[in-house]
Backbone as JSON, one array per atom type, in Angstrom:
{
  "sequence": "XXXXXXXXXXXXXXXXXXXXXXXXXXXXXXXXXXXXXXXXXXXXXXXXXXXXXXXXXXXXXXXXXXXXXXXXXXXXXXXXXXXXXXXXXXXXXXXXXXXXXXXXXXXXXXXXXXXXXXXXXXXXXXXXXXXXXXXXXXXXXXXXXXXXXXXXXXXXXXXXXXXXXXXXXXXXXXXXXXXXXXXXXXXXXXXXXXXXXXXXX",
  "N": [[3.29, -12.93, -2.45], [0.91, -10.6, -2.85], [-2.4, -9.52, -3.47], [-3.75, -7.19, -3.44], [-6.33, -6.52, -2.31], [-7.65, -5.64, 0.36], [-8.01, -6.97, 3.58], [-8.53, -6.15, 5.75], [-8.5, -3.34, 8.99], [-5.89, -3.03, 10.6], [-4.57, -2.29, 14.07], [-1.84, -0.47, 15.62], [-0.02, -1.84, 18.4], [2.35, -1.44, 19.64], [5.13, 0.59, 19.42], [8.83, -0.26, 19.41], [12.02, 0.11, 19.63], [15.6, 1.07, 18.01], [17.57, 0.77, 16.3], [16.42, -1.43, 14.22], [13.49, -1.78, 14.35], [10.42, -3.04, 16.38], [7.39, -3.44, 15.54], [3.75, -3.74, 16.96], [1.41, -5.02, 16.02], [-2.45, -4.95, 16.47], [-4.24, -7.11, 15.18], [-7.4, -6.84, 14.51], [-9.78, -6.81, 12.32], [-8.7, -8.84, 11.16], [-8.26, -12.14, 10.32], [-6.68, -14.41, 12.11], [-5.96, -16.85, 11.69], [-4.04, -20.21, 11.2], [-2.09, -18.12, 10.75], [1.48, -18.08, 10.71], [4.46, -17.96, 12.16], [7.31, -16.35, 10.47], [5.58, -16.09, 7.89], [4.69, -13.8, 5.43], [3.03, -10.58, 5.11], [1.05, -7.92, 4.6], [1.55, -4.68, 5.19], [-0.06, -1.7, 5.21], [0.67, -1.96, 2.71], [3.49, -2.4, 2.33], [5.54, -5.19, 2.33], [6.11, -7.48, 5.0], [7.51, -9.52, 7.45], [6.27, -11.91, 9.66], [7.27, -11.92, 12.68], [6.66, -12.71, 15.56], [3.66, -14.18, 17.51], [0.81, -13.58, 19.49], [-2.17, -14.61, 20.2], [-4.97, -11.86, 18.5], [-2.58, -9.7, 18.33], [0.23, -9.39, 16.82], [3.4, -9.41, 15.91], [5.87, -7.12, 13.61], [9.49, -6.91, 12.88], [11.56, -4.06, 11.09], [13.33, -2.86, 9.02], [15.83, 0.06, 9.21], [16.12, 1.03, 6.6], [13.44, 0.63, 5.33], [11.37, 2.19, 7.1], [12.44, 4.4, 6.14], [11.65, 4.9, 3.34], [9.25, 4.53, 3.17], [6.04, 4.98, 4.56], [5.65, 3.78, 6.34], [7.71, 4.28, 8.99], [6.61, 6.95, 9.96], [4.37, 6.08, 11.63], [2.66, 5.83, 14.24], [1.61, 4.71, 17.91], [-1.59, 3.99, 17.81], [-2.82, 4.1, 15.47], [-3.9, 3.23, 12.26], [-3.73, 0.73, 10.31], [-3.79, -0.49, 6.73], [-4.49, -4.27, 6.59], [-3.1, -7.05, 4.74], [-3.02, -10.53, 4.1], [-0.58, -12.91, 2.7], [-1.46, -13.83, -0.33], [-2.75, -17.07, -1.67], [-2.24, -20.66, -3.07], [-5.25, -21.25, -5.17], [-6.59, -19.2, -4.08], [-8.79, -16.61, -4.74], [-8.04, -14.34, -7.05], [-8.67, -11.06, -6.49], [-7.89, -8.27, -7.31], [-4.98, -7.36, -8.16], [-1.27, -8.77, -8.74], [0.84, -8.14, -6.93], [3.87, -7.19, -5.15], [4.46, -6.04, -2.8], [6.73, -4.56, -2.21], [7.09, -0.94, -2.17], [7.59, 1.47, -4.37], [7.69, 4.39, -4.52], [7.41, 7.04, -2.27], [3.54, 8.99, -2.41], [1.79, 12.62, -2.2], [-1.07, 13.2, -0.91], [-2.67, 15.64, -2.1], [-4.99, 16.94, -2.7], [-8.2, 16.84, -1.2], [-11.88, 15.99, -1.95], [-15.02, 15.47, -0.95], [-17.75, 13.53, -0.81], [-21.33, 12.61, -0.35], [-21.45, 9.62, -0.43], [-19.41, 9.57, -1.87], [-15.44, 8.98, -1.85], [-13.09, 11.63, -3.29], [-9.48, 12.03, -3.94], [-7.01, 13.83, -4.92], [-3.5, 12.84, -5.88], [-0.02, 13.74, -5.69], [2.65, 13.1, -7.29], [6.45, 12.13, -7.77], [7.95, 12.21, -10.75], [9.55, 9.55, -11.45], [7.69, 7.84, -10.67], [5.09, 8.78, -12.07], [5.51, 7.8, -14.74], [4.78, 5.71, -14.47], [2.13, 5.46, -14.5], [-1.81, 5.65, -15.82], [-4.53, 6.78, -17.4], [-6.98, 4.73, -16.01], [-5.76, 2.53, -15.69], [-4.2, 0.75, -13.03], [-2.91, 0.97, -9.55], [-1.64, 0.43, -6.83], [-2.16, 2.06, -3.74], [-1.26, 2.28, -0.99], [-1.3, -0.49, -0.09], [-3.52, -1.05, -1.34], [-5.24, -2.04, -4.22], [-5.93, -0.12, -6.73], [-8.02, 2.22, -9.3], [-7.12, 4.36, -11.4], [-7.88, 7.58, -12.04], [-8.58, 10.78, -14.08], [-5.5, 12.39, -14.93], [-2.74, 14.72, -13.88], [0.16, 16.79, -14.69], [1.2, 16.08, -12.8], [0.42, 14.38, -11.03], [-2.15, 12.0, -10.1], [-5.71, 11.27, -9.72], [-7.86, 9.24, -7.35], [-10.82, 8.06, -7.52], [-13.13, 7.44, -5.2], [-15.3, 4.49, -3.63], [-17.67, 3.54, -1.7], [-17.48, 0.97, -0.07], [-14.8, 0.82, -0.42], [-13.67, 2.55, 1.36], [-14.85, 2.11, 3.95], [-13.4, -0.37, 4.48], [-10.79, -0.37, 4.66], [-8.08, 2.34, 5.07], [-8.17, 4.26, 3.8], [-10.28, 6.35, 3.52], [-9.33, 8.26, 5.66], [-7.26, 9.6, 4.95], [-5.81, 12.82, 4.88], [-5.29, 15.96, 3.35], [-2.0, 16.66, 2.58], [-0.93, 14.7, 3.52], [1.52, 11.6, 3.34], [1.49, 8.88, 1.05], [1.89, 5.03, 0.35], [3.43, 3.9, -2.91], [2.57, 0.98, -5.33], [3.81, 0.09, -8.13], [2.82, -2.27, -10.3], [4.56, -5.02, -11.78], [4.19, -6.39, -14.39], [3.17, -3.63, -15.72], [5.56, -2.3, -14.69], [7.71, -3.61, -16.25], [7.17, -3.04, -18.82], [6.92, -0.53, -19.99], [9.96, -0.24, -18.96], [10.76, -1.42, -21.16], [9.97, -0.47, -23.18], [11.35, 1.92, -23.26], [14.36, 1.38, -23.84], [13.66, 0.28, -26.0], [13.16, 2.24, -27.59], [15.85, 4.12, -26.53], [17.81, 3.0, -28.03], [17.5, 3.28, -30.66], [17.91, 5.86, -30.71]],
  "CA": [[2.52, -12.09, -3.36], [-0.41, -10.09, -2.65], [-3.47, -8.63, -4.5], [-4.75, -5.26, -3.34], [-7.88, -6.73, -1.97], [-7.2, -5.37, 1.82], [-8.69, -7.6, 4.48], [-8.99, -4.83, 6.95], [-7.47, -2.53, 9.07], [-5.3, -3.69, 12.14], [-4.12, -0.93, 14.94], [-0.72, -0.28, 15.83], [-0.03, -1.48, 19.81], [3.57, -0.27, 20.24], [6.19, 0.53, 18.14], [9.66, 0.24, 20.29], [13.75, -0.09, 19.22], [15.86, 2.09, 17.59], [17.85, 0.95, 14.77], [15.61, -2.44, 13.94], [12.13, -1.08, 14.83], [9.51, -3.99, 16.0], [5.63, -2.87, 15.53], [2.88, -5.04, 17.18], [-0.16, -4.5, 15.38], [-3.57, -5.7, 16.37], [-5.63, -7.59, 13.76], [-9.0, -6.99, 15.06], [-10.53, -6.79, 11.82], [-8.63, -9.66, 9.91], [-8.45, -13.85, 10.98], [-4.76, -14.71, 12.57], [-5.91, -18.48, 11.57], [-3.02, -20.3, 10.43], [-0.93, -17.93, 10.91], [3.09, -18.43, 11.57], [6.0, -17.12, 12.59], [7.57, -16.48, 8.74], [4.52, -15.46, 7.25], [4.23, -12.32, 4.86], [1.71, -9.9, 5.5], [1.07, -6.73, 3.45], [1.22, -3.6, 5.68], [-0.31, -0.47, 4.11], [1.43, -2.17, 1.31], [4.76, -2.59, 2.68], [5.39, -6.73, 2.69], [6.73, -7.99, 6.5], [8.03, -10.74, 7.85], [6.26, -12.07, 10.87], [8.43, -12.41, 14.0], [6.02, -13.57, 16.58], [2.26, -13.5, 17.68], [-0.13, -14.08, 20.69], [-3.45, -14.11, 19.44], [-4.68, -11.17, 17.8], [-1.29, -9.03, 18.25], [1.4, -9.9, 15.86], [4.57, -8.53, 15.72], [7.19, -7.19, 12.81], [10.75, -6.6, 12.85], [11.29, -3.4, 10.47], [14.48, -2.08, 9.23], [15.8, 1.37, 8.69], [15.59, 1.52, 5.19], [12.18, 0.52, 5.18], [11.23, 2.78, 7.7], [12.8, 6.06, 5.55], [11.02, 4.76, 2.42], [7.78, 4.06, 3.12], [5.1, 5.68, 5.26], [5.48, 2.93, 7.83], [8.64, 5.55, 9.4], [5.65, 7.68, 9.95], [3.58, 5.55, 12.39], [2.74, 5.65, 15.62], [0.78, 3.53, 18.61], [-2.79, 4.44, 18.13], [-2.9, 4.54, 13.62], [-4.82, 2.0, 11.67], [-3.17, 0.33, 8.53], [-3.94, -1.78, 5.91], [-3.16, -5.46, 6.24], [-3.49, -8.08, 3.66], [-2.53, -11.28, 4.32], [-0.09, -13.26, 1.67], [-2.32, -14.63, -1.44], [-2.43, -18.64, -0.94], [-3.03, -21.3, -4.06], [-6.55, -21.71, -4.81], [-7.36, -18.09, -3.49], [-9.39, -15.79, -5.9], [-7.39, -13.02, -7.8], [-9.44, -9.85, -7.16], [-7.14, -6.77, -7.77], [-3.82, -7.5, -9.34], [-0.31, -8.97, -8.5], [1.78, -6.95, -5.91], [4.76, -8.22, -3.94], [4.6, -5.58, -1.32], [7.76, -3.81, -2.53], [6.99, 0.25, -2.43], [8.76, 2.22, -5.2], [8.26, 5.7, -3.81], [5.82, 7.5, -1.64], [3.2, 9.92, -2.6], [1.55, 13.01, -1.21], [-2.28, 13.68, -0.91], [-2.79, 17.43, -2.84], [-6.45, 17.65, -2.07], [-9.76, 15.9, -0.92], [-13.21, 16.37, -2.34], [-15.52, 14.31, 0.05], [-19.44, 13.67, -1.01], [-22.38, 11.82, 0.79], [-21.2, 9.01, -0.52], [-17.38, 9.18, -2.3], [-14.32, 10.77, -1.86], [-12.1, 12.02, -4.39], [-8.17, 12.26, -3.43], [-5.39, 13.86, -6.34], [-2.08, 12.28, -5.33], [0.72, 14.34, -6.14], [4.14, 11.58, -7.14], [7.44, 11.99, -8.89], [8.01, 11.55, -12.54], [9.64, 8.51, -11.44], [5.9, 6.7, -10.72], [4.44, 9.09, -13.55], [5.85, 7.41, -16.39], [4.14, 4.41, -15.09], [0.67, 5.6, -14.76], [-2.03, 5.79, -16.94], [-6.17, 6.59, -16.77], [-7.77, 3.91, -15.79], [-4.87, 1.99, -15.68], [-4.1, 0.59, -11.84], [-1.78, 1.33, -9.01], [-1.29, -0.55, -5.37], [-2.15, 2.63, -3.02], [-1.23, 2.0, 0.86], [-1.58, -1.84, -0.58], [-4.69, -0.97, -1.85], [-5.75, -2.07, -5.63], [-6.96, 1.01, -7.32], [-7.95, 2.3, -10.83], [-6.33, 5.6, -11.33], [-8.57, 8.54, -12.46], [-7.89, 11.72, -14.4], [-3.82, 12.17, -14.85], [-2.67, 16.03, -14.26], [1.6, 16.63, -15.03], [2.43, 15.87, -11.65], [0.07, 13.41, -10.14], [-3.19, 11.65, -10.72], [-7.33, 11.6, -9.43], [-8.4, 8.28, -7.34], [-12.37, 8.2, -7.13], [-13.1, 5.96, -3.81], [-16.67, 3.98, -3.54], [-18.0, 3.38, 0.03], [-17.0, 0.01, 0.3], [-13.2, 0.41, -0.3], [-13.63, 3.65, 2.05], [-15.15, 1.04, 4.69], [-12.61, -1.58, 4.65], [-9.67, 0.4, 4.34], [-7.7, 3.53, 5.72], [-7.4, 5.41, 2.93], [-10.89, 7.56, 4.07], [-8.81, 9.55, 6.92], [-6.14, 10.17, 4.75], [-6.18, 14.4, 4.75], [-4.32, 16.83, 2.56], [0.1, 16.69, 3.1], [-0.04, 13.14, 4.39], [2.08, 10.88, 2.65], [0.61, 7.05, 0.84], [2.71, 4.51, -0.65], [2.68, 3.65, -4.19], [3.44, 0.07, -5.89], [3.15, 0.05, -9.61], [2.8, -3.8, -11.02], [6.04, -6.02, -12.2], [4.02, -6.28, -15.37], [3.45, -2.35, -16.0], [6.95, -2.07, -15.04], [8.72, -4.5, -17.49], [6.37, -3.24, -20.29], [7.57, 0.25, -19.1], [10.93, -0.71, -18.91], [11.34, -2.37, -22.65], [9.53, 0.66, -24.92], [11.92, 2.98, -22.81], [14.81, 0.79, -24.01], [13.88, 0.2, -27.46], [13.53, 3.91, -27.93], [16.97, 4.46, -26.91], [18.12, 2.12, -28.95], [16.86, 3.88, -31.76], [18.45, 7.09, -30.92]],
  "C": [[1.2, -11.67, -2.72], [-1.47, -9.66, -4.05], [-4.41, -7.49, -4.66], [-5.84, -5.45, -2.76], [-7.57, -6.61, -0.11], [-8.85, -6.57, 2.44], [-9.93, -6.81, 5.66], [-8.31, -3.99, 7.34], [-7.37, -3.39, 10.78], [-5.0, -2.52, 12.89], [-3.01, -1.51, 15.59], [-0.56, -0.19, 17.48], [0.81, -0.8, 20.18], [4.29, 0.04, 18.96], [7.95, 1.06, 19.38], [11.39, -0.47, 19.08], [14.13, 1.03, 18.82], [16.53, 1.93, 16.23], [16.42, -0.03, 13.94], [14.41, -1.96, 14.77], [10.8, -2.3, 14.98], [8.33, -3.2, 16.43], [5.29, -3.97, 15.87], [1.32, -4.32, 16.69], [-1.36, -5.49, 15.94], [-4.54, -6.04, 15.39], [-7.03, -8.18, 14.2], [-9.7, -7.55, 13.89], [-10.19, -8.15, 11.13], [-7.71, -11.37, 10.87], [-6.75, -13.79, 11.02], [-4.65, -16.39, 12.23], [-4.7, -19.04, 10.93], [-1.84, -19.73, 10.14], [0.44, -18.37, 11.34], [3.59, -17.58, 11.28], [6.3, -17.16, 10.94], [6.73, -15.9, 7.82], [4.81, -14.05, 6.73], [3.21, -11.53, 5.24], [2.27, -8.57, 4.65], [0.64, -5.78, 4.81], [0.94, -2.18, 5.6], [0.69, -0.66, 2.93], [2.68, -2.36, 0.99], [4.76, -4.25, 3.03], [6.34, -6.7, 4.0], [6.65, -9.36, 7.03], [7.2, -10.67, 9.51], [7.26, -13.11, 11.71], [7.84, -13.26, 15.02], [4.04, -12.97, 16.96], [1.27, -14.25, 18.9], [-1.46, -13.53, 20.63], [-4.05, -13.64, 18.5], [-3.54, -10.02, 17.22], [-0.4, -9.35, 17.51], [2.15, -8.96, 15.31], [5.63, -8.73, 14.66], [8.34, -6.37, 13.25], [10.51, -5.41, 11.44], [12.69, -2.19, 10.04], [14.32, -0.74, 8.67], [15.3, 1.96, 7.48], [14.08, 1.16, 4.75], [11.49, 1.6, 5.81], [11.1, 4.14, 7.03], [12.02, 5.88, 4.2], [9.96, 4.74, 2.12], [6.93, 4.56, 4.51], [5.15, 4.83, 6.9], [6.35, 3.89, 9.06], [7.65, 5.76, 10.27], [4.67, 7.15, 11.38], [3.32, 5.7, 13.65], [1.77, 4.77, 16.66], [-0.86, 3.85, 18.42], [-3.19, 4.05, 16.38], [-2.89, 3.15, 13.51], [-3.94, 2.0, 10.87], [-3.61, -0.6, 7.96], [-3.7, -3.17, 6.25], [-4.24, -6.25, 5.34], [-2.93, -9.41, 3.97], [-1.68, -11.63, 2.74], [-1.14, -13.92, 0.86], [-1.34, -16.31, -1.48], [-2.27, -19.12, -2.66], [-4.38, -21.93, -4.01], [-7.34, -20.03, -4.79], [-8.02, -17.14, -4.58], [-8.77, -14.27, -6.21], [-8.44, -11.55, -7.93], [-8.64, -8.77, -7.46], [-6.0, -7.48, -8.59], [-2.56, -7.84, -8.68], [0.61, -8.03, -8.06], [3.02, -7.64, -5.2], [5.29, -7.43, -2.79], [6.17, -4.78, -1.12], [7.43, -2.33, -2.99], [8.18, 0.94, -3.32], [8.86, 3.67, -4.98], [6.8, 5.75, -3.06], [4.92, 8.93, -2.42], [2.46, 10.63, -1.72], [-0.39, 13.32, -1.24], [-2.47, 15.5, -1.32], [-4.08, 17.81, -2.56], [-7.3, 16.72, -1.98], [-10.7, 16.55, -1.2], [-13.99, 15.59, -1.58], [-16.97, 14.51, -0.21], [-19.88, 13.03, 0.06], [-22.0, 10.42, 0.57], [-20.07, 8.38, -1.29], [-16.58, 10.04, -1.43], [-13.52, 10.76, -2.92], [-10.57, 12.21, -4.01], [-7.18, 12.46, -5.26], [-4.28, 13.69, -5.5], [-1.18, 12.67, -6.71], [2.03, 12.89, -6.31], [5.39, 12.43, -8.14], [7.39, 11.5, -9.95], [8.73, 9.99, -12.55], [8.38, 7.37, -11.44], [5.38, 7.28, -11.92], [4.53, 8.59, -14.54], [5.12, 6.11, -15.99], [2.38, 4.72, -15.09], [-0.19, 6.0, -15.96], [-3.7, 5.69, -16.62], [-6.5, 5.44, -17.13], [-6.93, 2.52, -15.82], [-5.12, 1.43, -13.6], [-3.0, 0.37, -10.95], [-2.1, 0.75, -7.3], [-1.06, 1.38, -4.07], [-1.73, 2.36, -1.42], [-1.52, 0.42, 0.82], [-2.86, -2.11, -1.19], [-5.3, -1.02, -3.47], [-6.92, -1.02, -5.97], [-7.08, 1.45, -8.24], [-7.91, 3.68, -10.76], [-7.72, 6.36, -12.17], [-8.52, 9.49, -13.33], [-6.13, 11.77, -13.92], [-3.87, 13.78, -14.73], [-0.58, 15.88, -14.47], [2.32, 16.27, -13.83], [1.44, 14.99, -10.54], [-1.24, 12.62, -10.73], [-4.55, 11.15, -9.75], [-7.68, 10.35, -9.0], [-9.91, 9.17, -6.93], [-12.56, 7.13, -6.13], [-14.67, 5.81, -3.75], [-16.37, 3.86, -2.03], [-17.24, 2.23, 0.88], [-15.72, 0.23, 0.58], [-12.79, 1.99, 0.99], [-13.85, 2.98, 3.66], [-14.25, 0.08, 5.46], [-11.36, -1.06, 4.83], [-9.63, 1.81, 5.04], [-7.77, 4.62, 4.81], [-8.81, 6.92, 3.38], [-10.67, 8.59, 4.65], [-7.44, 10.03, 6.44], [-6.72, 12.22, 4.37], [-4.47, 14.76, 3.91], [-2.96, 16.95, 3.14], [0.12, 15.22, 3.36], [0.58, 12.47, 3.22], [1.73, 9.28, 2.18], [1.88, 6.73, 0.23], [2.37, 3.81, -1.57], [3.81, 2.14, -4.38], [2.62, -0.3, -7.34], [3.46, -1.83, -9.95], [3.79, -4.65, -11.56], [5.38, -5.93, -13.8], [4.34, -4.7, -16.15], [4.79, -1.93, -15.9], [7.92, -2.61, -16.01], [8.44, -3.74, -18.84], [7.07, -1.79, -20.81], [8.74, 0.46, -20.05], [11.78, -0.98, -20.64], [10.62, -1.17, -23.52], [11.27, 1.06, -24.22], [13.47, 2.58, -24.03], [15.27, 0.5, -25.47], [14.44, 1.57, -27.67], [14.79, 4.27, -27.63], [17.72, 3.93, -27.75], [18.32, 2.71, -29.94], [17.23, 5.32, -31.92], [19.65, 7.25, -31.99]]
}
């Protein structure tokens, strides 16, 4: 399980195979202490299995269907991402329960950029739409965020400095693609009106 509270950003050394795809990411910004082999890790919000690691470098295995689903595909040797390590017992709950399972991707529709925010509307399918909700919150690129203005086909994050800082989401520009993970809770809750209501037809 994770919690949206990104560590840092790591950089992408290689990325080589062809069906099974292993990435070695460097985690400059975030502690390899304790790490093992087995370990979860949250990668722009995509959960991964670590395979192996020498030092700061640490490498995942990464199958196809992950690959076509989720922005990771997309990557190449040089591009920053998110990582999060797995949430321990004991550890302090700041954002919200994630398990690193992407349900679709969305696309960036426009940037507003001040002296000190930025603004991003993320365009999504009516499949994520039905779960959002203002001010409600949604797992961006693994990133715990509180949704903004809603329009019929996407919805308005407002970004503070800090999470602009710590995180990739600053260099995201207009067409690129983020991945979204809506909550196990929001989804069940979701899930069971939808349910009744047919019911009731």
């Amino acid at each position: 399980m994770f919690t949206g509270i990104v560590a840092g950003k790591g950089k992408i050394v290689s990325i080589e195979g062809e069906d099974v795809i292993r990435i070695v990411i460097n985690f400059q910004d975030v502690t390899t202490n304790e790490l093992q082999i087995g370990a979860s890790v949250s990668i722009d919000g995509v959960c991964l299995t670590v395979v192996e690691f020498n030092s700061s470098n640490v490498s995942f295995d990464v199958i196809p269907e992950t690959l076509t689903l989720t922005t990771i595909g997309n990557r190449v040797p040089g591009d920053f991402v998110n990582l999060e390590r797995a949430l321990r017992m004991g550890d302090e709950l700041g954002g919200h329960l994630l398990s690193g399972h992407i349900m679709d991707m969305g696309v960036v529709a426009s940037r507003v950029e001040g002296e000190d925010y930025l603004d991003l509307h993320i365009e999504c399918t009516p499949k994520i739409m039905k779960y959002v909700q203002e001010k409600g919150y949604l797992a961006i690129d693994g990133i715990s965020l509180t949704v903004g203005e809603l329009s019929n086909t996407g919805f308005d994050l407002h970004l503070i400095p800090e999470t602009l800082g710590v995180t990739t989401i600053g260099s995201k520009q207009v067409g690129e693609r983020v991945n979204i993970e809506v909550d196990s809770m929001t989804q069940t809750i979701v899930s069971t009106v939808e349910r009744i209501m047919e019911g009731k037809k």
